[in-house]
C-alpha positions as CSV (number, residue, x, y, z in Angstrom):
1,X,0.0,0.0,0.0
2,X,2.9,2.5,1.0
3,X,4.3,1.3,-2.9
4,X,1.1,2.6,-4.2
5,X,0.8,5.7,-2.6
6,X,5.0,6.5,-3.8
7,X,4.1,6.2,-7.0
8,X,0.8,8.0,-7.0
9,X,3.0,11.1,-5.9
10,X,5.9,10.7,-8.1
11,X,3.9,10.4,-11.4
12,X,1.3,13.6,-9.8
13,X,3.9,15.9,-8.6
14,X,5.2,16.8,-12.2
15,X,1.6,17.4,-12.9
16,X,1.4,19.6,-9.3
17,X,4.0,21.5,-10.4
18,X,2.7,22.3,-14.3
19,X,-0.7,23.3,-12.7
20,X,0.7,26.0,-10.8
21,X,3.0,27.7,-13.0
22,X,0.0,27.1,-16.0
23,X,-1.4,31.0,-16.0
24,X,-0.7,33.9,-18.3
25,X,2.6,35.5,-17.1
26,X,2.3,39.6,-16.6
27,X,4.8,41.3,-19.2
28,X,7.7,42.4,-17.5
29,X,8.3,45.2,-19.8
30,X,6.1,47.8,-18.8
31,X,6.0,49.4,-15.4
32,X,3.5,48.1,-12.9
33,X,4.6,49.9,-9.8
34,X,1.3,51.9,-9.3
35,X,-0.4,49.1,-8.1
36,X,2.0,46.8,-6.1
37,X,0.1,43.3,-6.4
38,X,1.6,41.0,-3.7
39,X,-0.2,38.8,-0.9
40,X,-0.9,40.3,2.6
41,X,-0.4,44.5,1.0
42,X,-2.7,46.4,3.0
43,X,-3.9,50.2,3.0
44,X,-6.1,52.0,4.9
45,X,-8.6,54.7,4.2
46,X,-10.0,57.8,6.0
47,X,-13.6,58.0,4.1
48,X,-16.0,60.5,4.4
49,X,-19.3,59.6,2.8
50,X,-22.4,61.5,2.6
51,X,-25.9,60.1,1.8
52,X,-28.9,62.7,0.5
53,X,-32.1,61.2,1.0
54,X,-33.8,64.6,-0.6
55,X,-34.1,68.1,-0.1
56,X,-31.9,69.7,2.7
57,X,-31.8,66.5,3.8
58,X,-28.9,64.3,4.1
59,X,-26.4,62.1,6.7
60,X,-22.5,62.7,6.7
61,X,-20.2,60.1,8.3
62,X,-16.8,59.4,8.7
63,X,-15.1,55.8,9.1
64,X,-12.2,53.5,7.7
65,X,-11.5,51.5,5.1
66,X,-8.9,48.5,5.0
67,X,-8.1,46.8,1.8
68,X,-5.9,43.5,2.0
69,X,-4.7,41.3,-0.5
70,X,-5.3,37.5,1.0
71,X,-5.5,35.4,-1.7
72,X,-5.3,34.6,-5.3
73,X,-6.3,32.3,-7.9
74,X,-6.2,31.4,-11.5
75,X,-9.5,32.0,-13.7
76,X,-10.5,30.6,-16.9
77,X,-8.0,32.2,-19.0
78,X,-5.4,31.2,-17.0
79,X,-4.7,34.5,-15.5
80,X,-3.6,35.3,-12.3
81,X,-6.4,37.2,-10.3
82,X,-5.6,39.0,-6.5
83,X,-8.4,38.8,-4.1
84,X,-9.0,42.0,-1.6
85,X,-10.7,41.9,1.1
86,X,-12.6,45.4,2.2
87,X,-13.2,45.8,6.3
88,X,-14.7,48.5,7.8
89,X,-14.0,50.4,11.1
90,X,-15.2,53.3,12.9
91,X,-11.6,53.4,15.2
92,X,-9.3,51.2,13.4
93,X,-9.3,48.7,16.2
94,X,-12.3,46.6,15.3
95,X,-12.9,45.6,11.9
96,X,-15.7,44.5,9.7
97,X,-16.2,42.7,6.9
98,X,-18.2,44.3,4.1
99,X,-16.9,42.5,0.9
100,X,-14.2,40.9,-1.8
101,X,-13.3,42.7,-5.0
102,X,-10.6,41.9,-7.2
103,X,-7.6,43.5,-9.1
104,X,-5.6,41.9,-12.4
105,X,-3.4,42.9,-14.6
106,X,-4.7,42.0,-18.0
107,X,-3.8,43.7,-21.8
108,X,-1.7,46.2,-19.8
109,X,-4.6,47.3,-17.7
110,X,-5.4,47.8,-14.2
111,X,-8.7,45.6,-13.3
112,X,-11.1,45.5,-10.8
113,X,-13.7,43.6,-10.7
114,X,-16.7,44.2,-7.6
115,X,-20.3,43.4,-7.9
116,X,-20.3,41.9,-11.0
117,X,-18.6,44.8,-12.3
118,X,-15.7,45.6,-14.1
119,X,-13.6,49.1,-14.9
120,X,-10.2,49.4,-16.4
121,X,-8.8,51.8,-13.0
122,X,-5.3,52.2,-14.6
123,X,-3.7,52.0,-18.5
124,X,0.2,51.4,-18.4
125,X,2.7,52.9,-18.9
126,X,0.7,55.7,-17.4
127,X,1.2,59.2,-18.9
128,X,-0.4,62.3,-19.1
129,X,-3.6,62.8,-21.3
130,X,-3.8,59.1,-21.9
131,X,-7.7,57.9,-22.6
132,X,-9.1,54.8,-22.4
133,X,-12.8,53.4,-21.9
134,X,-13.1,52.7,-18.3
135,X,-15.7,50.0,-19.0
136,X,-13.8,48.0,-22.0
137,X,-14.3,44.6,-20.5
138,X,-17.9,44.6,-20.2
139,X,-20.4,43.7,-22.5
140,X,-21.7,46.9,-22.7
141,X,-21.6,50.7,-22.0
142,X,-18.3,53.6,-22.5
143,X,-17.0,55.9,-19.8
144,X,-13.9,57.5,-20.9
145,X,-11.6,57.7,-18.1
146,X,-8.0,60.0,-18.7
147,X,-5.2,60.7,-16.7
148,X,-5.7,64.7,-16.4
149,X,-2.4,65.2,-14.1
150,X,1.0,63.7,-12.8
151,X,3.3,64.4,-10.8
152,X,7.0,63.7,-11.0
153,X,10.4,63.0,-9.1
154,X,13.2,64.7,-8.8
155,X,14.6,62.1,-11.5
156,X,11.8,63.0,-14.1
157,X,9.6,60.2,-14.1
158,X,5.9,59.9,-13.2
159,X,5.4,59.1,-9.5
160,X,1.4,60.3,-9.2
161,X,-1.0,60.4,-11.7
162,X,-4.9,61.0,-11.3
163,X,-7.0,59.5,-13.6
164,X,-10.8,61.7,-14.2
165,X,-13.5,59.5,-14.6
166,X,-16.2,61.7,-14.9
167,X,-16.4,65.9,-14.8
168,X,-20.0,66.9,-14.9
169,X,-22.1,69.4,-13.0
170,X,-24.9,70.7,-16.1
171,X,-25.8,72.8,-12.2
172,X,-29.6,72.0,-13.7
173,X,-30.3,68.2,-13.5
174,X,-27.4,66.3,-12.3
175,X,-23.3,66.4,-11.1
176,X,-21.4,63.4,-12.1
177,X,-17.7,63.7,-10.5
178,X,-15.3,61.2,-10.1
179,X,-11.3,60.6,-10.5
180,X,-9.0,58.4,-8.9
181,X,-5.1,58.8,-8.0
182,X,-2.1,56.6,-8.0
183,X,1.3,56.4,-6.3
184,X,3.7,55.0,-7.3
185,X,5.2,51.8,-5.1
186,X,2.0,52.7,-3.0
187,X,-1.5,52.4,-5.1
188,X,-4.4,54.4,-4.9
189,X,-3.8,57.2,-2.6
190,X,-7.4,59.3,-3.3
191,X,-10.8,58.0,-4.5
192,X,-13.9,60.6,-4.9
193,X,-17.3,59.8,-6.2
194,X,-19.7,61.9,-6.3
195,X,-23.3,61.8,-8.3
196,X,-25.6,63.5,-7.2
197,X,-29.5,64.7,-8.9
198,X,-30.6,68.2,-8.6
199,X,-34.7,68.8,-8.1
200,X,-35.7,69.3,-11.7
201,X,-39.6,70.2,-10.5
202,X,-40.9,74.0,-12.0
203,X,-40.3,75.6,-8.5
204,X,-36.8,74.9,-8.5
205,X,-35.3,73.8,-11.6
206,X,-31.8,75.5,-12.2
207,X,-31.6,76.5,-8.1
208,X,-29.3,73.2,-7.7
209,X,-31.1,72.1,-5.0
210,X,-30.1,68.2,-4.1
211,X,-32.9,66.1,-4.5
212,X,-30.9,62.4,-4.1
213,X,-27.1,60.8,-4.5
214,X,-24.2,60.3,-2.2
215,X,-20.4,61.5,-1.8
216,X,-17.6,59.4,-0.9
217,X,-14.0,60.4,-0.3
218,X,-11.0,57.9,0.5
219,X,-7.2,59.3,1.7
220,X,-5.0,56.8,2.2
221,X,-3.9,56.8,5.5
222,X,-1.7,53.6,6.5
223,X,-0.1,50.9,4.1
224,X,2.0,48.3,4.0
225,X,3.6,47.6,0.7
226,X,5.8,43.9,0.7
């Protein structure tokens, strides 16, 4: 019986071996650095959100957000895919699960994937007044996202950029705003969204009066880069 089982491993652990290094290699040409992908990374959020219900009436509060990289795994395409977990705090002692989204890099792009839902976050090499559709790899819909500013080092090269998402206020109907920015060696340093609706009824069309919609703001706070 101890024969048998010898065997089974000699002839499987070739096979062992094949299925973990079978996956889609990441070009090492291009430069990556914006979003360090490596197990147990962590950073951590001050976020203010802000929820309108209607008019002149809405609720502001302010909490923390820890994103962690704890696992990975290989899809159907035989790419390598980082799973990140989201917690939540109100004092950054006890935290709470609220969900798992995932980043990739895929065709030279930054993915993440949560809800179902996927936006291209990053194109690289990154560089200034570079456009993309933020929503290529879904079946449908086009948001053109474009990095609208960088920063750079001492050295010359890009070390933040901040990629516009959306820039709309029509001040009558509706204010779509939202951008991102990256670090370089760090990740995402700043996240805003807001889109809100103005009242669009006769008696106060045009007086941008908030009739629904939410803010959020996330500053990187804490992070731990491997």
């Amino acid at each position: 019986m101890r024969r048998v089982v010898y065997l089974f491993l000699f002839f499987s652990f070739p096979f062992i071996l094949a299925c973990d290094e079978e996956f889609e290699p990441v070009s090492q040409d291009l430069d990556f650095g914006f979003q360090p992908l490596k197990l147990g990374n962590y950073w951590i959020y001050e976020v203010e959100e802000t929820i309108h219900f209607g008019e002149n009436d809405f609720e502001t509060t302010d909490f923390f957000y820890r994103d962690r990289i704890r696992g990975t795994y290989i899809n159907d395409a035989r790419e390598l895919v980082y799973i990140v977990e989201r917690s939540k705090s109100t004092n950054r002692q006890t935290w709470v699960k609220q969900l798992d989204f995932t980043l990739q890099i895929k065709n030279n792009s930054l993915l993440r994937t949560a809800d179902n839902r996927t936006i291209v976050a990053l194109v690289f090499p990154p560089s200034l007044g570079l456009k993309w559709n933020g929503l290529a790899f879904q079946a449908l819909g086009k948001d053109e996202f474009e990095i609208e500013s960088v920063n750079s080092s001492s050295s010359g090269l890009i070390d933040i950029v901040r990629v516009n998402q959306q820039d709309l206020d029509d001040k009558v109907t509706i204010r779509d705003v939202r951008f991102e920015v990256f670090q370089k060696e760090v990740g995402l340093i700043e996240k805003y969204d807001e889109v809100i609706s103005y009242c669009s009824r006769n008696n106060c069309l045009g007086q941008q009066l908030i009739d629904g919609g939410s803010k959020v703001w996330m500053k990187l706070i804490e992070y731990e880069i491997r």
